[in-house]
C-alpha positions as CSV (number, residue, x, y, z in Angstrom):
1,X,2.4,1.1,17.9
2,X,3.9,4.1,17.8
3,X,3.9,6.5,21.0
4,X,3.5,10.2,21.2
5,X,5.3,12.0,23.7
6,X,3.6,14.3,25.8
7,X,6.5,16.8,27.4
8,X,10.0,16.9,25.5
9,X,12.3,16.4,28.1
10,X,13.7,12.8,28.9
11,X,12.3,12.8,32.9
12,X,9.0,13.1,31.7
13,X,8.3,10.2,29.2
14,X,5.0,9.1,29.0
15,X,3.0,11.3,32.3
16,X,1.1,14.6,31.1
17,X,2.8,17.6,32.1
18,X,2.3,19.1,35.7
19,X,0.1,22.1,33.9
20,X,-2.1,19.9,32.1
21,X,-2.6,17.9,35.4
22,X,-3.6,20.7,37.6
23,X,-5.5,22.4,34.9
24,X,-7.4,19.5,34.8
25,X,-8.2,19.3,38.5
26,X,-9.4,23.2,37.9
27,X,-11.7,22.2,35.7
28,X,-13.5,19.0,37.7
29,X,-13.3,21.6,40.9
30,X,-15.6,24.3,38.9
31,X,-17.7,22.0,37.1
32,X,-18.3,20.2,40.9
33,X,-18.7,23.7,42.8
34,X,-21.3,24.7,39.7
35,X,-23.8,21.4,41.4
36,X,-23.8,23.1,44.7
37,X,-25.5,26.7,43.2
38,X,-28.6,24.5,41.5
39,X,-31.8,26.9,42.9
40,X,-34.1,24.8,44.8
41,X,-36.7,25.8,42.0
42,X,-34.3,23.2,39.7
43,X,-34.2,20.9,42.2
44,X,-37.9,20.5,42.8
45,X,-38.8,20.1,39.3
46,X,-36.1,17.8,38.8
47,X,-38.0,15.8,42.3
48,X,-41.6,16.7,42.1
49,X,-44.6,16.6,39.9
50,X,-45.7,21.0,39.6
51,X,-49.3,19.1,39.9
52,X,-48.8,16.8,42.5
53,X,-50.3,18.6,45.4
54,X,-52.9,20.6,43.6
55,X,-56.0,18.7,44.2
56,X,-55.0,17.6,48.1
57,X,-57.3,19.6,51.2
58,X,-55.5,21.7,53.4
59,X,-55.9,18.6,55.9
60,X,-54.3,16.1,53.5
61,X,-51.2,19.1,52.8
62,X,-51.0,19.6,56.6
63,X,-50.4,15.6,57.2
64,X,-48.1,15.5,54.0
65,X,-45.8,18.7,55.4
66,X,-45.4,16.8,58.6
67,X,-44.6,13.6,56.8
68,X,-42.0,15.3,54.5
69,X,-40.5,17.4,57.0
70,X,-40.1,14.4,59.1
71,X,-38.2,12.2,56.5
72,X,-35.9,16.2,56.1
73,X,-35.2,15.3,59.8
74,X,-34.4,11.7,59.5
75,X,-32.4,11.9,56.7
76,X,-30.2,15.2,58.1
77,X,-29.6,12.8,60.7
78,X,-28.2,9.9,59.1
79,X,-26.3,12.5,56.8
80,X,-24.8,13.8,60.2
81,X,-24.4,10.4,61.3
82,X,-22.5,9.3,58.2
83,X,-19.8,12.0,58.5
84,X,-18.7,11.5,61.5
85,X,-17.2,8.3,59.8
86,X,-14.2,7.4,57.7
87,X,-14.9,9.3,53.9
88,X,-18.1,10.3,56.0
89,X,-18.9,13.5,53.3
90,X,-18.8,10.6,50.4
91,X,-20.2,8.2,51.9
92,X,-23.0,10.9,53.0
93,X,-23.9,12.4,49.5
94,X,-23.8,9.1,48.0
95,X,-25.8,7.4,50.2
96,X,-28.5,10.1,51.5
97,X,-28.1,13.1,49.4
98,X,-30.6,11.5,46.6
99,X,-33.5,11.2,49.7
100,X,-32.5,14.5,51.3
101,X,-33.5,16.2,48.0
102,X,-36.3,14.0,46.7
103,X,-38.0,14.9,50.5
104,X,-37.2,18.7,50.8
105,X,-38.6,18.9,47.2
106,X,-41.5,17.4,48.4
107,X,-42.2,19.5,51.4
108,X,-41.3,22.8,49.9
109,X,-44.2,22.1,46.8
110,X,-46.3,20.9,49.6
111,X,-45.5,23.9,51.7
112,X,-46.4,26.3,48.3
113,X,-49.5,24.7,47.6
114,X,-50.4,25.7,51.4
115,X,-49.1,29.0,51.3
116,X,-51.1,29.5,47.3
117,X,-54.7,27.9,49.4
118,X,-54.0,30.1,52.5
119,X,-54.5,27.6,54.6
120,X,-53.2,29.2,57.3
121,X,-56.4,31.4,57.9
122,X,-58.4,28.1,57.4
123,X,-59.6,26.7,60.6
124,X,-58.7,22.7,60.8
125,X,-59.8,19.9,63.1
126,X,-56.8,19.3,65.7
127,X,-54.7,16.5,64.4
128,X,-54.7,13.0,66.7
129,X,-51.6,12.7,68.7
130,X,-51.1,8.7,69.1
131,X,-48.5,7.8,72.1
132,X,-47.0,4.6,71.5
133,X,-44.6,2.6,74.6
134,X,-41.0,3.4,74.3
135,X,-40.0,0.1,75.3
136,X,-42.2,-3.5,75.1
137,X,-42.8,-5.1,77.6
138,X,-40.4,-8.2,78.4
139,X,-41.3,-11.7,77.6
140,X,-40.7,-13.3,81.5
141,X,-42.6,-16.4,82.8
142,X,-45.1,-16.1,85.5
143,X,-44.5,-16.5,89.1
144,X,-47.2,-19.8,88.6
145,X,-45.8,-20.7,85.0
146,X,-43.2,-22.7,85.4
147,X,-40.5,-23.1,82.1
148,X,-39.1,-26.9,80.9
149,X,-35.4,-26.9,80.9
150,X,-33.7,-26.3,77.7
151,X,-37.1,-24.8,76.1
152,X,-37.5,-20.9,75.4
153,X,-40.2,-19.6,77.2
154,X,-42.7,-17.4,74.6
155,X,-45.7,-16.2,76.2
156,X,-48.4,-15.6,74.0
157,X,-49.2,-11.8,72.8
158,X,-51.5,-10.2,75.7
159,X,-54.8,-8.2,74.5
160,X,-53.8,-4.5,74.5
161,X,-54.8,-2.9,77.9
């Protein structure tokens, strides 16, 4: 097997020279800062059907916008979340970046499709605001239950008040 050296002077036997190294890192750095400038019209297309939202009602658009801009929210969250952490910014566009797109994609088609039906100026019913408990209640015996030892106590699922 014969070897080809890379640099002519003895120190540097077999490693690339430092030029070709940094040159190299130049290169990944540009080609990496060139994802960052992708419009969002790219991104879209690249997440979302043009024709996905065409056919929905300015109610059904309204309820999807809310959803979409919902999972933006939870998603920014968790990216937040995840770079607090140790390789946080990796672990962050690995892990989330994927949904963070595929959902602001969503809402911004959704949100165009809105804007291109002017459903602003369109009167709609006012949307149902459910309120659920923040915290269940707690599983506890009744004062005229009484519990065997060593068996859990499970009371069975109450009727909803």
């Amino acid at each position: 097997m014969v070897s080809i050296p890379l640099h002519n002077s003895p120190g540097h036997r077999g490693r690339p020279p430092l030029r070709a190294a940094v040159l190299a890192l130049a290169m990944c750095a540009f080609g990496l800062g060139g994802c960052a400038s992708v419009s969002d019209d790219v991104v879209t297309a690249a997440y979302v059907h043009p024709a996905r939202y065409d056919l929905y009602s300015c109610l059904q658009l309204r309820a999807e916008r809310r959803a979409h801009q919902t999972r933006i929210d939870d998603v920014k969250r968790l990216i937040d979340k995840a770079q607090t952490g140790f390789a946080g910014g990796l672990v962050s566009e690995v892990a989330y970046r994927n949904d963070y797109n595929a959902a602001r994609a969503q809402y911004q088609l959704a949100d165009r499709v809105w804007q291109r039906n002017r459903c602003d100026s369109e009167r709609l019913p006012p949307e149902k605001i459910t309120t659920k408990p923040a915290v269940p209640e707690p599983l506890l015996p009744a004062a005229d239950e009484q519990q065997r030892p060593g068996e859990p106590f499970l009371r069975p699922p109450q009727p909803d008040r």
